[in-house]
C-alpha positions as CSV (number, residue, x, y, z in Angstrom):
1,X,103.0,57.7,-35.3
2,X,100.0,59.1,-36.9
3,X,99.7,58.5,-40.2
4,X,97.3,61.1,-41.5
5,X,94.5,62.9,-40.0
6,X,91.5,61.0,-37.7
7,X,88.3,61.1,-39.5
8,X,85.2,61.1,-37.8
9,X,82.3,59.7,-39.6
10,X,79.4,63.0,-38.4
11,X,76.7,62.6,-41.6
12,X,76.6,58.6,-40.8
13,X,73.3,57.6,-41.1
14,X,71.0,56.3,-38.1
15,X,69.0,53.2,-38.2
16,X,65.3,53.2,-38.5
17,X,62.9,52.6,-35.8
18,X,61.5,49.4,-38.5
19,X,65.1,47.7,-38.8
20,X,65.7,48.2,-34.9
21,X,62.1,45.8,-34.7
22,X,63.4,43.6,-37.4
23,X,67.1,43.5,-35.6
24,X,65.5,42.8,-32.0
25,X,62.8,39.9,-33.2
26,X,65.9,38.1,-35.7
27,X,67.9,38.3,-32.4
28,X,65.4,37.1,-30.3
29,X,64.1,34.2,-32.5
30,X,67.8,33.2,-32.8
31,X,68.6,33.2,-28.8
32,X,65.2,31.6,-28.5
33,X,65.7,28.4,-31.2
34,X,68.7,28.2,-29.4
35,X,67.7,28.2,-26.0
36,X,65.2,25.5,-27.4
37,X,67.1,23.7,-28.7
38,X,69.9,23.2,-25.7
39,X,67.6,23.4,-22.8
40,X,64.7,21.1,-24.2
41,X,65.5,19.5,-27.2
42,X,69.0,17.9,-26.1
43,X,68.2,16.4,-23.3
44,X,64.7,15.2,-24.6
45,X,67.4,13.1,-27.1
46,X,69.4,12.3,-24.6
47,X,67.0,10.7,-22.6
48,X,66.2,7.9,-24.8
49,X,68.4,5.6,-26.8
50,X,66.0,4.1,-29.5
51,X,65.6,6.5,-32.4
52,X,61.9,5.9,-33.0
53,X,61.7,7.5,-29.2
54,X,64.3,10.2,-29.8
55,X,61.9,11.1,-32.5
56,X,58.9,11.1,-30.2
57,X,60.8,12.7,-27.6
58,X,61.4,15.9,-30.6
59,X,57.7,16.0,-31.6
60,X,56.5,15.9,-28.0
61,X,59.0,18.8,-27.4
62,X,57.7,20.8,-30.3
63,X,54.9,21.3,-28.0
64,X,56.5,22.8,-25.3
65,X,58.1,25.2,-28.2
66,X,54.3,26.4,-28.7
67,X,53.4,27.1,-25.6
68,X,56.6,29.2,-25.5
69,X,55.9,30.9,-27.8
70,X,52.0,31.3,-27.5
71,X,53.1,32.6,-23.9
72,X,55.1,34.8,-25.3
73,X,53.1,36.1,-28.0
74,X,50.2,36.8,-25.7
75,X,52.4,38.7,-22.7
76,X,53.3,40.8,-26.2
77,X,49.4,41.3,-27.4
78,X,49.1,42.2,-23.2
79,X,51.7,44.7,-23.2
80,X,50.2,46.5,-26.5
81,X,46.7,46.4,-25.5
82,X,47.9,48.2,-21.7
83,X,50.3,50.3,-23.4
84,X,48.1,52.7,-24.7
């Protein structure tokens, strides 16, 4: 059945504390735009018929997206600052 020998990959290399940040915020923006944009944004557009309020209904919902993320910037800042 085997076909060779199994190798095992022991001098792989491990990822850096700096690309685990950069992995973990490029997930979470993702997950969040997308959360946005199927919990909020959809059904602010599917609310209204007329496209000129469809459009309002978007920019109106971009401010929801900043307090979001202000929240979410300052529970961040929070944890830091008590951290240490």
């Amino acid at each position: 059945m085997g076909d060779g020998p199994v190798r095992n990959n022991l001098a792989r290399d491990e990822m850096s504390r700096t690309t685990i940040n950069a992995l973990v915020a490029v997930c979470a923006g993702t997950f969040g735009l997308a959360l946005y944009a199927g919990l909020i944004l959809l059904p602010a557009w599917n609310a209204y018929s007329r496209l000129w309020e469809r459009l309002a209904a978007t920019v109106l919902s971009l401010y929801v997206l900043a307090v979001l993320v202000g929240v979410g910037v300052a529970a961040a800042l929070a944890f830091v600052y008590f951290w240490g």
